[in-house]
N, C-alpha and C positions, 0 to 999 in steps of 0.2 A: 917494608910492606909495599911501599909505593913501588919499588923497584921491580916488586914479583908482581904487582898486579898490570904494570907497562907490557911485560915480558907476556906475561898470559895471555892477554888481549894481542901484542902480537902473532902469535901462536898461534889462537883461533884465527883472526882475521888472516892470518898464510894457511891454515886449513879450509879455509872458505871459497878463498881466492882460487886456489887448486882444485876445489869441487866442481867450482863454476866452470873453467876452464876443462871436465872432462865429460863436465855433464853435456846430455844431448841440446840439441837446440830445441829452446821453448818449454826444457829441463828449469825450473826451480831449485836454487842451491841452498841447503840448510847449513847453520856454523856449526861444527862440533866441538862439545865441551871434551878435552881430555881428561880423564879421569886421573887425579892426582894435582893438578892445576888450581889456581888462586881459587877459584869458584866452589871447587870441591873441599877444600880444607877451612873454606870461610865456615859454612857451616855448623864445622865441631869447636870452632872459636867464642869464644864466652857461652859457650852452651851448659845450659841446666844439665844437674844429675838430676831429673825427676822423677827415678827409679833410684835413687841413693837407699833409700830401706827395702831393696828388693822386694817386695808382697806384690810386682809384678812380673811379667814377662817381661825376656830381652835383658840387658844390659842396665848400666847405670843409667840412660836416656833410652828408650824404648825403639827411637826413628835410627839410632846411630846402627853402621855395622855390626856386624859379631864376626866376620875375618879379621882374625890377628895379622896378617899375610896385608892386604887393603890397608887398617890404620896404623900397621908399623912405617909404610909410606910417608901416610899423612904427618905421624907423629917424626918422624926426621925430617920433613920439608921443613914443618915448625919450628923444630931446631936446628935446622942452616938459614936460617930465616933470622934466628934471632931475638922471635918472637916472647915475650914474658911466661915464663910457667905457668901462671895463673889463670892467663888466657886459654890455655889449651891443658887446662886442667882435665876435663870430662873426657878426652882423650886421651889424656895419659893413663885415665884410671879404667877406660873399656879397653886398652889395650891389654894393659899388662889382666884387666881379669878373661878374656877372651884366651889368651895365651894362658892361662891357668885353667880354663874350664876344655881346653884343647886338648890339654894334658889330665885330664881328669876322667875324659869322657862325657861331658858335661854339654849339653846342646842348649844353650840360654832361650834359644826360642822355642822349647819344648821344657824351659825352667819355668813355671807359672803356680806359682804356691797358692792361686785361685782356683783353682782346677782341683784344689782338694787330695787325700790320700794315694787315690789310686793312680792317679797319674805322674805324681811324686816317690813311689816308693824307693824308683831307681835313680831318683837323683839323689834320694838322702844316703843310698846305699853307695853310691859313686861320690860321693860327698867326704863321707867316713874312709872311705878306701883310701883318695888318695891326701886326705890328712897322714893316715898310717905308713903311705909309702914315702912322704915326706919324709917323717922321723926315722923310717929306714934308713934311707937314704942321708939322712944328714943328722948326725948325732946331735946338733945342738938346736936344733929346731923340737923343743921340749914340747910346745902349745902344739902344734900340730900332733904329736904324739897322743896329749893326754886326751884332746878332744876326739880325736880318730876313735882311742878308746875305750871312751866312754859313751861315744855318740850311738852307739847301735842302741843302747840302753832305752836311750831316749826315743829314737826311730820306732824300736817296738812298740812303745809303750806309744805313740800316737798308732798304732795300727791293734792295739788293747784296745785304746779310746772306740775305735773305729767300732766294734764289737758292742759296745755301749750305743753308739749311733744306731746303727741296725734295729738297736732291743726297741731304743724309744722310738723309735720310727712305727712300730705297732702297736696300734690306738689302747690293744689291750692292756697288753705290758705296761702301757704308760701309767693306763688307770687302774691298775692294780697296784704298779708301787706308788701311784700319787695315792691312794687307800689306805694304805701300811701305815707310811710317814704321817700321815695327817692323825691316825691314831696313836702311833708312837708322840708326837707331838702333844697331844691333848695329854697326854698319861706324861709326859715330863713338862710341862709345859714352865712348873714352879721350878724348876730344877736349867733350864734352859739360859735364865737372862744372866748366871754367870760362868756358862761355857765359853770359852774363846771365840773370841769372831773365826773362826776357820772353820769350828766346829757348828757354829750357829747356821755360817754360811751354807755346808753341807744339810744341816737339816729345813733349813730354810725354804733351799730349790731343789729339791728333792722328789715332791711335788711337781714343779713347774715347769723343769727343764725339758728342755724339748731334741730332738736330733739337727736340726739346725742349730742351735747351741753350740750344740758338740763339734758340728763338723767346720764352724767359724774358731771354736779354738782349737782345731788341725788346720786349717790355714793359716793361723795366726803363729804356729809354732814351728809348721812348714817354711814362711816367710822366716822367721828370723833365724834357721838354719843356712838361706839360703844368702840373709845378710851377714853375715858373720863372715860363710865364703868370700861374699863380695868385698868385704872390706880388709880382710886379714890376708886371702889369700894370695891380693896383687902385689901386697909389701912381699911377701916371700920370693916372688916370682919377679919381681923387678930386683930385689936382696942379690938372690940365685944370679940373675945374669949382670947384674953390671957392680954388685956391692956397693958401698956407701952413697959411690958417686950416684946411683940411681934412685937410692933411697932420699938424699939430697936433694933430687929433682921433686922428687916426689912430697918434700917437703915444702918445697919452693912455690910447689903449684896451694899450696892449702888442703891436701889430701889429707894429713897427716899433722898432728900440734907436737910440739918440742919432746912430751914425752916419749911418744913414739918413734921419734928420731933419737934419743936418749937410747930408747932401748936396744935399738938396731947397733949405735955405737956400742954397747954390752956384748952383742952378741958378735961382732966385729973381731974382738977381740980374742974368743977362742979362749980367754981365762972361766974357768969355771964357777965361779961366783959371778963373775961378771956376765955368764951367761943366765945362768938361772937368773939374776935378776931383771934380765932382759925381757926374758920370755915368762916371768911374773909380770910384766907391764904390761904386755901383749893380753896375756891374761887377763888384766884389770882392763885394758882398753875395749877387750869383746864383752867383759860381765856389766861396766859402769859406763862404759858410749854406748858400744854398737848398737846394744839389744833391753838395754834397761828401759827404754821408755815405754818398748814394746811390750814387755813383761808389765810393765805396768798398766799399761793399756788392756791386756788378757787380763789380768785380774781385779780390771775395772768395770767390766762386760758387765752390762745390765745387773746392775747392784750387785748382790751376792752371787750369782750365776757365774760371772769367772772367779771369783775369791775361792769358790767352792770347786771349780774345774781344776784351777791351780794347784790349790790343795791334794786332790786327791791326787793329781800325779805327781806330789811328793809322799804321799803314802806308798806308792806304789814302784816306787824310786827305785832303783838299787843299781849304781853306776858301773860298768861291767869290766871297772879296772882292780884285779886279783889283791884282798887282802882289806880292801876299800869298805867301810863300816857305812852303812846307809844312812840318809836321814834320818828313819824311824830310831836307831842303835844310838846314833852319834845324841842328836838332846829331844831321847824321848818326853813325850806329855806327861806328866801329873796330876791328878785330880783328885782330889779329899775330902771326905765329910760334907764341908759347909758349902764344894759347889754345888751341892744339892740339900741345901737346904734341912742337912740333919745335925740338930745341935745335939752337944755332950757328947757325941765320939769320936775320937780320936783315930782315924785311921786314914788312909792313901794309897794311891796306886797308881804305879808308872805302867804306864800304857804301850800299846806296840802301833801308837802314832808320833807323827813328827810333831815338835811343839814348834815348828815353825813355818812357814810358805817357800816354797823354792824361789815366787813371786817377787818378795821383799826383796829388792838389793842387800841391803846391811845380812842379812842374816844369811841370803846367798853367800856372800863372799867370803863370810866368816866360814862357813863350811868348806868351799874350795880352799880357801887358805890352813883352816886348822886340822882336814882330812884329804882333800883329794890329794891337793898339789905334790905332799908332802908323802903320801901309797905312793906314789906314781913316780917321784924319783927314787924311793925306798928300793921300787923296784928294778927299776934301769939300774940303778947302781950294784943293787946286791943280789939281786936274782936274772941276772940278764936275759938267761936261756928262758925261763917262762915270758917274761918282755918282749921278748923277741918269737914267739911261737906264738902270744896273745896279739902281736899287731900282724903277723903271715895266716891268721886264721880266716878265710873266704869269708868275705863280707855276708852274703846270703845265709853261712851258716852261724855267724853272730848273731844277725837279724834273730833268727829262729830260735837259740840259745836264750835268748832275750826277752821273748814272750812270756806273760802271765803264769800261763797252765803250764810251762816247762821249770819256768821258775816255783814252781808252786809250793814244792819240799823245801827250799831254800827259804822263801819269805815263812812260812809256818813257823821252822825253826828260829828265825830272824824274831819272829813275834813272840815267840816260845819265851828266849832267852830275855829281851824285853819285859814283858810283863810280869811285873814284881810287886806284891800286894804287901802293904804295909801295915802293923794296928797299934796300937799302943800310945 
């Protein structure tokens, strides 16, 4: 360090010196900083990710570049330099995601999950793209695949959401359905205190929620798409060009804990189980790091208000990878007699809702694990040719596929086959 920064300062000071020298007389001569020089990479040296949970614009630090081209520079002077990984941590990791959002079509200073739906649609759609062209392109890259396709799913359904925002956004609307519910409520009122919190949630703010509501949990779910990117997407793209050895770095800096490096060694290997359990990690480290606290956070929102957001966009669920049983199918609700308060009969009825939050981790995971994961190689493996026609299908036209009212034959039937009424 000592040595590059002697070197710098002579640098400037023989730039300065040769200014003087052609400048006119009575000319003022300024130093110039070369760009790439001790000064310039000091900077990105022990710099905060203060953008690590992406819910802003820009990068992992918002001040730093977004040229891949600029901090591929910076990040080899550091390493002819010498310098510890750790120190030049937050450049290693806007590198390698600036070189992924390059390649994705992805503009970070036009990524701002603040800015709400409409100005997000085409990130999440460029998003989902090139997760899909990933697993095209690289047969063992499984996460990128499953998320590609099932991401659109999710994409629409905050642009459903969107549609809900609109409704309460007219004073009428609002107090007409706050009128409904409040009389639905008073007529179950006795029947209510042993519905499930999800279900209470729902009737709770039902009444009260507002369009600002709404449009804070499409930010909230905008951001953690856009973290997910930011933290899975640089390991592939540092994987991709330098393999383990860069993966290593990247461990070395603190981007990444042992498991994550575990997995990357799985998928190194190009063994088949060894893979899948790689990209099972990968997996866990986007649903149990990246994005849990943030789910948790959305379904903490003003009391019942996100419990009941959350909720409903797992009602409304239905993951857009062929063969894939939704939440509502996979452990629908029950309800019987006495949670309403009717003694001496005997009967129940399974529901065409989820019995559980998409919110909750545990019961998250259990679902990816004991339905998605498991469609999703069903299908790489055994049905290729639809696999491969479902991730070449234009993004726009997923999107669109994806929507409530198109869906709309699909979930009826979905709820058809669900609800099963019991007596005896």
């Amino acid at each position: 360090m000592k040595a590059r920064m002697i070197a710098a300062t002579l640098a400037v000071a023989a730039t300065a010196a040769t200014t003087a020298l052609l400048a006119p007389a009575g000319a003022s001569a300024s130093p110039v900083l070369i760009a790439g020089t001790a000064g310039e990479l000091d900077r990105y040296l022990d710099a905060p990710r203060t953008n690590e949970a992406a819910m802003n614009v820009g990068g992992v630090n918002p001040e730093f570049s977004t040229d891949p081209v600029e901090l591929g520079k910076l990040l080899n002077e550091a390493r002819s330099e010498g310098i510890a990984p750790k120190r030049y941590a937050a450049l290693l990791h806007q590198y390698w995601l600036t070189t992924a959002t390059s390649k994705a079509n992805l503009d970070l200073n036009k990524w701002d999950p603040q800015l709400g739906l409409a100005a997000n649609v085409g990130n999440l759609q460029n998003t989902f793209a090139y997760y899909e062209r990933l697993q095209r392109e690289h047969a063992d890259f499984l996460w990128t695949g499953q998320g590609g396709m099932a991401g659109p799913s999710f994409g629409a359904g905050i642009m459903d959401v969107d549609m809900g925002r609109a409704l309460f956004g007219v004073t009428q609307v609002r107090d007409a359905v706050a009128a409904i519910v409040t009389t639905l409520n008073d007529a179950a009122a006795p029947a209510t205190a042993k519905l499930n919190e999800n279900l209470k949630a729902v009737l709770n703010v039902a009444q009260v929620i507002t369009a600002e509501d709404i449009e804070h949990f499409q930010v909230q779910v905008i951001g953690m798409s856009k973290h997910i990117f930011a933290d899975l997407i640089p390991q592939h793209e540092a994987f991709l060009a330098g393999g383990l050895d860069a993966i290593e770095e990247y461990h070395a800096a603190g981007l990444i804990d042992d498991h994550a490096l575990n997995a990357w060694r799985d998928l190194a290997t190009g063994e088949a189980d060894k893979v899948v359990e790689g990209n099972k990690e990968l997996l866990w480290r986007e649903q149990n790091q990246t994005i849990a606290d943030q789910w948790d956070t959305a379904r903490n929102y003003k009391g019942s208000v996100g419990r009941a957001l959350t909720y409903l966009s797992t009602v409304a669920a239905d993951p857009a990878i062929p063969g894939l049983v939704p939440p509502r199918e996979y452990q629908p609700l029950t309800i019987t007699a006495a949670d309403f308060n009717v003694d001496n009969v005997a009967w129940r009825m399974q529901t065409p809702l989820p019995a559980f939050n998409w919110s909750d981790r545990e019961a998250r995971w259990k679902y990816i694990m004991d339905e998605m994961l498991p469609t999703y190689r069903a299908l790489k493996e055994q049905n290729p040719q639809l696999w491969m026609a479902t991730l070449n299908k234009p993004m726009d036209q997923q999107f669109v596929q994806q929507r409530a009212l198109v869906r709309l034959p699909q979930m009826l039937g979905s709820m058809a086959r669900t609800t099963v009424p019991y007596a005896g």
